[in-house]
Structures are given as structure tokens and as C-alpha cells.
C-alpha positions in Angstrom: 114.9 -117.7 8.1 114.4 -119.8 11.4 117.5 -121.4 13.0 117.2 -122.9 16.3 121.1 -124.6 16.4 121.3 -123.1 20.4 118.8 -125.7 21.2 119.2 -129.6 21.0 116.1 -131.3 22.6 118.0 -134.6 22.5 121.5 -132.7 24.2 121.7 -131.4 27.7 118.8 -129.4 27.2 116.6 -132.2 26.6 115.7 -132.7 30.8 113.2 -129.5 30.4 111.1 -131.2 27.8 108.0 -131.8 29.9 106.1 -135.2 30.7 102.9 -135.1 29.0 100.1 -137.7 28.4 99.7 -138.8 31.5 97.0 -138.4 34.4 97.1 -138.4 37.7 94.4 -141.6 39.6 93.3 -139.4 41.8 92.4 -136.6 38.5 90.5 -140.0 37.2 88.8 -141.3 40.4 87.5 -137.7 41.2 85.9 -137.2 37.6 84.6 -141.1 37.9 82.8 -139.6 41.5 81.2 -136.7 40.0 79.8 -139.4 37.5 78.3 -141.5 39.8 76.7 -138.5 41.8 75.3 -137.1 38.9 74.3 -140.5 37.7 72.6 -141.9 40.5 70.6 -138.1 41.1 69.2 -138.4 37.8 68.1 -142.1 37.9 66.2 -141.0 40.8 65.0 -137.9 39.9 63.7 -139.3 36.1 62.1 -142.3 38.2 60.5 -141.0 41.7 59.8 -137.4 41.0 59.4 -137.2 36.7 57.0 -140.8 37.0 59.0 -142.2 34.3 59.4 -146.0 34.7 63.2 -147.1 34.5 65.0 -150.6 35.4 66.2 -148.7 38.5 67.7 -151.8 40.0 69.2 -152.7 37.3 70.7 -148.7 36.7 71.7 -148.5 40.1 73.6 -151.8 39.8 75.7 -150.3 37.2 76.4 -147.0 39.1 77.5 -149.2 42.1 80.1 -151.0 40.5 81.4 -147.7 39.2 81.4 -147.0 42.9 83.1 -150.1 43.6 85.9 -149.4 41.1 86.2 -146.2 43.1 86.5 -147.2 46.3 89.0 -150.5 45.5 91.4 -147.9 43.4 91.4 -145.2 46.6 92.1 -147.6 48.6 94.9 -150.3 46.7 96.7 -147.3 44.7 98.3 -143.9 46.0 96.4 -141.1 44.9 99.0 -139.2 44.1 100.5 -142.1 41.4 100.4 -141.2 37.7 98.4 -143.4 35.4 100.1 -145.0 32.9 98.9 -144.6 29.5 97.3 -148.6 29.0 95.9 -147.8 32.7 94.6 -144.3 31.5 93.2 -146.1 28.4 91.4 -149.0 30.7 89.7 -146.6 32.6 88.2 -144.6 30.6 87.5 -147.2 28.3 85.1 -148.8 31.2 84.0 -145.3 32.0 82.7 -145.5 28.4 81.4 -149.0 28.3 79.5 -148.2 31.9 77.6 -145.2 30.3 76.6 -147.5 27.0 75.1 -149.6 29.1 73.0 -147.3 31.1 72.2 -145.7 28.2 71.4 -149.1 26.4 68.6 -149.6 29.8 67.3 -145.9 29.3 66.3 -145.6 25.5 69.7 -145.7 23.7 70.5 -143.5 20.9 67.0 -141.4 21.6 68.1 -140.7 25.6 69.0 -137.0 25.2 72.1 -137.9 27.9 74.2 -139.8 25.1 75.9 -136.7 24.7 77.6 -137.0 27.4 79.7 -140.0 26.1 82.0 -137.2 24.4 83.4 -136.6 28.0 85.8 -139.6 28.3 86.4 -138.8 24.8 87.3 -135.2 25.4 89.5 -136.3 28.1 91.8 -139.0 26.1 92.5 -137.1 23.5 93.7 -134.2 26.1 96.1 -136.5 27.6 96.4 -139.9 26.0 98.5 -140.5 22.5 96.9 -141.2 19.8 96.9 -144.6 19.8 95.0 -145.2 23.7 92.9 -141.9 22.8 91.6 -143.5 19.3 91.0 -146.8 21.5 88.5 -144.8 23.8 87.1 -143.7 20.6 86.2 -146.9 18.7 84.4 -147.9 22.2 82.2 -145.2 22.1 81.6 -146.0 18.7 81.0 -149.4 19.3 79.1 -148.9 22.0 76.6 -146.4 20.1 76.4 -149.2 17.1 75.5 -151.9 19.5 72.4 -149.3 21.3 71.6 -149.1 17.3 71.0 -152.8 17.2 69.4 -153.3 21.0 68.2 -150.9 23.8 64.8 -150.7 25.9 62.4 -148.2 24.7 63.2 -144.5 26.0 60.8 -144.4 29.2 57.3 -141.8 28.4 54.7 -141.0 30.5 52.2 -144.0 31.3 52.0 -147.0 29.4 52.8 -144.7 25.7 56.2 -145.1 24.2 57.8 -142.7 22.5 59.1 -144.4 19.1 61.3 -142.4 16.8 61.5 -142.5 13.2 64.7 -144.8 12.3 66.1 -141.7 9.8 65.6 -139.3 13.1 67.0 -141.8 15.2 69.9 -142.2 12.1 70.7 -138.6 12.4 70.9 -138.6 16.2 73.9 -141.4 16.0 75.1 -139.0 12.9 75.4 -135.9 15.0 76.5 -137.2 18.3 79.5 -138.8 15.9 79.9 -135.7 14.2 80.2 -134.1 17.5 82.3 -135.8 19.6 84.8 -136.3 16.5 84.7 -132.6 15.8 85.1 -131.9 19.6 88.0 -134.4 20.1 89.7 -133.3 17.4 89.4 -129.4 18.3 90.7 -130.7 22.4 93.7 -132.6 20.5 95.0 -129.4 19.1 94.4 -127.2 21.8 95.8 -130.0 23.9 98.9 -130.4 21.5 99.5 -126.8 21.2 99.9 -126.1 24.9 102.3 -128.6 24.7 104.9 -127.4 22.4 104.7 -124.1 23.8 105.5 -125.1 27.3 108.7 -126.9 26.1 109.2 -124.0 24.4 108.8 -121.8 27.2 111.3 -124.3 28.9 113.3 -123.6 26.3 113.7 -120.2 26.4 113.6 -120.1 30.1 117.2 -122.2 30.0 118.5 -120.2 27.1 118.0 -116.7 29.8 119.0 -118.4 32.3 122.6 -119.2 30.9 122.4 -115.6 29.7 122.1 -113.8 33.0 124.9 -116.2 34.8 127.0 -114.7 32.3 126.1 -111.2 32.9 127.0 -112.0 36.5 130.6 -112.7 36.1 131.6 -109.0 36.7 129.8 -108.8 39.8 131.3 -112.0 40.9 135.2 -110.8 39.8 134.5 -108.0 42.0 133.4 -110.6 45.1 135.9 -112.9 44.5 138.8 -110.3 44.7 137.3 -109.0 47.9 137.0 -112.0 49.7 140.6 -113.6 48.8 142.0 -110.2 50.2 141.8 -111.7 54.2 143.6 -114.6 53.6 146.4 -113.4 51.5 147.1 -110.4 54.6 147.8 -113.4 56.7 149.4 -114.7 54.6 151.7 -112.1 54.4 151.8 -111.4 58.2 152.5 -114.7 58.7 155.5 -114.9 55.8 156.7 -111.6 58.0 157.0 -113.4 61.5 158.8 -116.2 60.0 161.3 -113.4 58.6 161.9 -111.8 61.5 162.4 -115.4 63.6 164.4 -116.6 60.8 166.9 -113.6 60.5 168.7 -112.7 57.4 171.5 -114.6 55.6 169.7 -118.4 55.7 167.9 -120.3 52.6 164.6 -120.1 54.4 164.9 -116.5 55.0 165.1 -116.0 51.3 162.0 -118.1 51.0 160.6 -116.3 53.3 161.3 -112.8 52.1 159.2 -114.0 48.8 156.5 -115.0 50.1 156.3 -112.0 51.7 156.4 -110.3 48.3 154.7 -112.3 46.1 151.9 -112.2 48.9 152.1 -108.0 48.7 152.4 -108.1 45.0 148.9 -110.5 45.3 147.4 -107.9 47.2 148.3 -105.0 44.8 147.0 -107.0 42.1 143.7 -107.6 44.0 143.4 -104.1 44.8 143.5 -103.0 41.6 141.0 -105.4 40.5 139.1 -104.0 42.5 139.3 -100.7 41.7 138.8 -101.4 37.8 135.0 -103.3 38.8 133.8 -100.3 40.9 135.4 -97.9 38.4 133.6 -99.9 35.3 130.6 -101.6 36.9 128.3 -98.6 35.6 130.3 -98.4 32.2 129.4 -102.1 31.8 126.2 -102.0 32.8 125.5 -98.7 29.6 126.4 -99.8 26.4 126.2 -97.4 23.7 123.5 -98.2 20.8 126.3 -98.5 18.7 128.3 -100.4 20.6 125.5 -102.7 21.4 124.8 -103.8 17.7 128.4 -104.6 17.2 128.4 -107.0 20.3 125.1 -108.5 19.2 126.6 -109.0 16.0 130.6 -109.6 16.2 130.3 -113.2 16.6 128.5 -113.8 13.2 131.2 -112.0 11.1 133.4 -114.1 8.8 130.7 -116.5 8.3 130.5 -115.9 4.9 127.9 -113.2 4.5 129.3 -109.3 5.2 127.4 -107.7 8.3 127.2 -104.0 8.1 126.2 -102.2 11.4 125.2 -98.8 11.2 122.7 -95.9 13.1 120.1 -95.0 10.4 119.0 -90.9 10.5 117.2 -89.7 13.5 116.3 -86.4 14.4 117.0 -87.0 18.2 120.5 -85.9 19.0 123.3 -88.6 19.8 122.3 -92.0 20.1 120.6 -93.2 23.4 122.7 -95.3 25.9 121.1 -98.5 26.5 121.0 -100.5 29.9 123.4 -103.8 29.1 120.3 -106.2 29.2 121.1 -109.9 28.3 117.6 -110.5 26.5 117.9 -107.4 24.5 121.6 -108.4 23.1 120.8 -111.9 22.7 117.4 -111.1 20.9 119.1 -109.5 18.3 122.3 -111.9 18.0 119.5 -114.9 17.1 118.2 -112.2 14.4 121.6 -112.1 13.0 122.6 -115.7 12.8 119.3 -116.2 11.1 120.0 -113.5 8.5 123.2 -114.9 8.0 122.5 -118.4 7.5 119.8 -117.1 4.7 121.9 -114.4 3.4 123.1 -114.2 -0.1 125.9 -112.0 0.0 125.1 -108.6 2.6 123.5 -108.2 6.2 122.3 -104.9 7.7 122.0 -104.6 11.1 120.1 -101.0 11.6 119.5 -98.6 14.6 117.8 -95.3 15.2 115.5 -93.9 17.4 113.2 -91.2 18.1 111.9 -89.3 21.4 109.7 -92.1 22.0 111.3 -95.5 20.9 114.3 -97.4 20.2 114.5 -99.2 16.6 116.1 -102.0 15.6 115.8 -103.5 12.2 118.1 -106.6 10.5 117.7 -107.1 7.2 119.4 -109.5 4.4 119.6 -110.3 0.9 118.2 -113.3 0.4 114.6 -114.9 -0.1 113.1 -113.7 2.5 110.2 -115.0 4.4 107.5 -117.8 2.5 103.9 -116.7 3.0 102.9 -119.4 4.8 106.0 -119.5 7.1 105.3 -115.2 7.6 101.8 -116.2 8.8 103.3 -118.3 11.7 107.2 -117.1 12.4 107.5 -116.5 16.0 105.2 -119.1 17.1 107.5 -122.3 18.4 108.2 -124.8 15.8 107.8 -123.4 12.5 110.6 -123.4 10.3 111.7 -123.4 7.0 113.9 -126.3 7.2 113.5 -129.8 6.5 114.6 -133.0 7.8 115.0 -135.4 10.9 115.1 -133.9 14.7 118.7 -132.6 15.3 119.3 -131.8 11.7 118.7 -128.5 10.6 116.7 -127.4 13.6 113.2 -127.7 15.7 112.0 -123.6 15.3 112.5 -122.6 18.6 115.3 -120.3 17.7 113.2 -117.2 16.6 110.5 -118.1 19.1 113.0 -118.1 21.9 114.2 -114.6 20.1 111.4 -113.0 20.2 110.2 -114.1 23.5 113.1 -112.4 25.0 112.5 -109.4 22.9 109.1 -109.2 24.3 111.0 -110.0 27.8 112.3 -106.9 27.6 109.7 -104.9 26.7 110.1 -105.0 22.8 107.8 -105.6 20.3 108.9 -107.5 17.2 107.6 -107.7 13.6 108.6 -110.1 10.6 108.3 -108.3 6.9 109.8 -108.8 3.5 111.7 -106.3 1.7 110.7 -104.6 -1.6 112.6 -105.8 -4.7 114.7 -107.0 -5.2 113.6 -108.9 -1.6 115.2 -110.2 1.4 113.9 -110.3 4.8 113.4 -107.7 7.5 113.0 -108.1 11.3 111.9 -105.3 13.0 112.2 -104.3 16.6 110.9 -101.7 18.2 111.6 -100.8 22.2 110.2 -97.8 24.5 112.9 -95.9 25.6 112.3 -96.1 29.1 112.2 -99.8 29.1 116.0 -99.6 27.9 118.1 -96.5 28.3 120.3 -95.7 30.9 118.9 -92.9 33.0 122.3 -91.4 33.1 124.9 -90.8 30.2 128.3 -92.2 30.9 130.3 -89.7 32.4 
């Protein structure tokens, strides 16, 4: 029961889509910084104050040229210019290959600092496509089989070595592979996840937007009417003066005379308009809860399904007049058009309330809600429907739904009916988040 026809991410909707997988040089150059400082303070350290013997000229010859790399792409490339992907993909590929081989002059697999090849890793996968993150990988991995085949012994204290069985050393490539897969997969989705719900958020965000420009158009009526008054009193002062230079009897003073009427009858009109906005700006901003179903729910009739709105038993009184708020009505419209897509033959669209809360529940006849789409409805994407992109819908349409629900203060829950079935959206709303403080008079 998820439906998401409102939004077409290849329409005119499609310009909110974010642009993902792609980093900024300076993001890059910053992180390469931090790895030359923290690089070069530990070759130093391990050698001068540990007493552990290292190729320090050789180490240091490495970090320079990462140095180089810097200072050449600070100073040929604007900072604030985004990476593209291959250029992503070459520099963290080198960022890899330039730790392998410090690593290959420091002990190889048994230098407890190998971990730290998962960082370049990490960071692909965050915001490189598969393809250029998966490259970064098989350099790591190449680059940890070829310190399997040749590195220096891991510096020790004096003229011992420290040699490592080959199994230990076999389990230490094992669990620094284990690792960084497990670690780049668990960033992908994370990374991936925060994706499709800020498009979806975009989503929603234009779908609210169009929503409250509609629920302007009274107050605009109102200014419109006001401010076209000016003129057409000029108008009509003007029409006047020619009259009276004109005199009576003559063509133009006929045309004259009805402008001068048409321009009073203009005003009349006007006034009136006027009147009717100030007279029913508070009776369209209340809605009864009544009322409020039916709108939420008069476009989906004749669609094949019957909708039935009704007020359930409630031991409150009359029903609660409701503020007329564009999230709440279009909420429960997307509710409807999703029962009524899945609907066998009957939709029930269902209010009551209590001294607390409002309560909305829509319900239909037909299969209701899988368990594994239950689990996950209301979360961007999911949906029951199969097929290619524009046909038969993305899953934003209950997300966007319920976000606006939630907008408004609502909470919103996602059930199946007992036999004989059918599925059951329920909304619930604190009064004071959505009743009128005063009853229409």
C-alpha cells in the first residue's frame, strides 16, 4: 500500500535530487595534511626517543612527497573545486599506495599501524561509487599482498628481531581484511542511507512547499482586491471629468458615462470581495473534523473503490474544530489514495477523539500490508511495487505522508486488520497541536 505518483524524480521535481559522491580538494588535501603530521611525529618519535632503528631517510622521503602533492594541488587547483570521481579515486588511491610503502620499510603486515589503511578505504566508499571505491580497495589489498611477499623486519630493541610465526602473521592480513571489508561495507550503508533520506527530505520539503502557496491564495484574494481599489477610483474620477468636459448628447459622452459605471460597478464588486475574505478568513482557517475528512478525501471518490467517511463514538461532545493545516489534510489525502489504489471494493476513512487526542484511522479491504514491507513502511523507498523508475513508483509517497503527519505534530502507525484483513493507518494528534481555540461563531 505505498504510492508515490505525486513525485517523479526524472519530472520537474528531479532539480532537488542532491549531488552526491563527490569531495571537495580541499576535504582531501586537509585529511592528506593530518597524515603527514601524524606520519612524520611518529617516525620520529619510534626512531629518536623509542631507540628503535628505522630507514628514517628513506620514511621521511615518502612523507615529503606526500607533502609535495600537497603543496603543488593548494597551489595549481582552487580549494573550493569538487573532485571528480577518477580524481577522488587517484588520490586516495596514492594515499593508499604511500602508506604500503611506509609500512613495507617499517615491518609490513606485523607494524601494528597497518590498521590504519582502512582510512582511505572508509572514505571512498563514503563518497565514491562503487566502481572508484572498490578500486581503492583492491589497492589496499594489493598493497597488503605485496608486504606479504617483501618488507624489512619490524624494528625491536637492539640488534634482536622480532619474527612472527607465518600463521600469526596469516591471521594479521586475515583480520585487517576482515576489518576493513566489514568497516567499508557498514560506512557504504550508512553512507547510502543518508542519502536517500535527504532526497527524500527534498522531496517532501517541495511537496509542502506547493501545499502552503495554495493555502495562501485567500490571503492573496484579499490583497489583490485591496490594492486594485486605487487605481480603479481614478479611474472612475477620471471617466467623471471627461463627462462633465464632454457634456451630454455626444458618442464619447456615452463612452464616457460607462466607464464611469463599469468603473463603480468594479468597485462594488471589489468591495464585496473584500468583505466575503475578512468575513470568512477565520471560517477557512477552522474546518470541522468532519468536514476535514471529506476534503482530504473528495478527490479520490469515483476511482473505483467506495470511500465511506464517518466520526466513530466518542464520549467527548461535538467533534473538535480543527486549524485548516495543509500537512494535516494532505497527510491523510496520501493515506487515501494508497487505500484506494489497494482497495478491493470499500474504504473507511474514520475520526473520533477524546479529551486528549484527535484520531484518525483509514482503513481498506484489501491485502493489507506484507511483513517485510510492515517492518520498513514509512521509511523512504520501500514499496510494494515492482518495476523500472517512473513506473509504478519510488516509495516516497507514504514517507513524504507521514513526514508531514509528524510535521504537524501527529504520530502515525501502520497495522493490519483482523480477518478477514486489509490495512489500517492510524493517526493520532494532541488536540492542542490542532484545534481551533475558538468554535466558529
Amino acid at each position: 500500500m505505498v504510492n508515490d505518483s505525486d513525485w517523479d524524480p526524472y519530472g520537474a521535481d528531479a532539480h532537488l535530487t542532491p549531488v552526491f559522491g563527490r569531495l571537495r580538494l580541499r576535504t582531501l588535501v586537509m585529511l592528506r595534511w593530518l597524515a603527514v603530521g601524524g606520519q612524520t611525529a611518529t617516525i620520529l618519535i619510534v626512531h629518536f626517543f623509542a631507540g628503535f632503528e628505522l630507514p628514517i631517510g628513506f620514511c621521511l622521503g615518502i612523507i615529503a612527497l606526500s607533502a609535495l602533492v600537497n603543496t603543488w594541488l593548494t597551489l595549481a587547483v582552487p580549494p573550493q573545486k569538487f573532485a571528480r570521481d577518477w580524481e577522488a579515486f587517484a588520490q586516495l588511491g596514492y594515499d593508499v599506495l604511500q602508506m604500503c610503502a611506509l609500512l613495507m620499510l617499517t615491518g609490513g603486515l606485523q607494524n601494528p599501524f597497518v590498521v590504519m589503511l582502512a582510512a582511505p578505504i572508509i572514505i571512498a566508499v563514503a563518497a565514491l561509487p562503487p566502481r572508484w571505491s572498490s578500486g581503492v580497495a583492491a589497492i589496499a589489498v594489493a598493497g597488503t599482498g605485496a608486504m606479504w611477499l617483501w618488507s624489512l623486519p619490524l624494528p625491536w630493541y637492539g640488534e634482536a628481531t622480532l619474527d612472527l610465526p607465518g600463521m600469526y602473521v596469516f591471521g594479521l592480513w586475515a583480520a585487517i581484511f576482515i576489518a576493513v571489508a566489514f568497516t567499508a561495507v557498514y560506512s557504504w550503508r550508512v553512507s547510502h542511507e543518508g542519502k536517500r533520506m535527504a532526497t527524500a527530505l527534498a522531496a517532501t520539503q517541495s511537496v509542502l512547499s506547493r501545499e502552503q502557496r495554495l493555502s495562501a491564495l485567500g490571503a492573496l484574494s484579499a490583497a489583490a482586491a485591496h490594492e486594485l481599489g486605487t487605481p480603479l477610483a481614478t479611474i472612475q474620477l477620471t471617466a467623471k471629468e471627461m463627462l462633465r468636459e464632454i457634456g451630454a448628447g455626444t458618442a464619447l459622452s456615452e463612452d464616457a458615462e460607462l466607464l464611469v459605471t463599469q468603473a463603480r460597478r468594479c468597485r462594488d464588486i471589489l468591495k464585496r470581495l473584500g468583505e466575503v475574505q475578512e468575513a470568512s478568513d477565520e471560517r477557512h482557517d477552522r474546518i470541522e473534523m468532519l468536514a476535514a475528512l471529506e476534503e482530504a478525501s473528495a478527490p479520490l471518490r469515483g476511482l473505483g473503490p467506495v470511500v465511506t467517511v464517518q466520526l466513530g463514538d466518542s464520549a467527548e461532545g461535538e467533534a473538535p474544530i480543527l486549524r485548516r493545516i495543509p500537512e494535516l489534510l494532505y497527510g491523510i489525502g496520501n493515506f487515501v489514495e494508497n487505500s484506494v489504489d489497494f482497495a478491493v471494493a470499500r474504504v473507511v476513512v474514520e475520526g473520533r477523539w477524546d479529551r486528549s487526542n484527535i484520531y484518525v484511522r483509514v482503513m481498506d479491504d484489501g491485502p493489507g500490508f506484507t511483513s517485510d514491507v510492515l517492518s520498513k513502511i514509512g521509511e523512504p523507498y520501500v514499496t510494494t511495487r515492482s518495476g523500472t523508475p517512473g513506473q509504478g513508483g519510488l516509495g516516497l509517497g507514504v514517507f513524504i505522508a507521514k513526514t508531514m503527519i509528524e510535521k504537524s505534530g501527529g504520530v502515525v502507525r501502520f497495522d493490519n486488520a483482523p480477518a478477514p484483513g486489509g490495512a489500517v493507518v492510524s493517526i493520532r494528534w494532541p488536540r492542542k497541536r490542532v484545534e481551533a481555540q475558538h468554535s466558529l461563531g
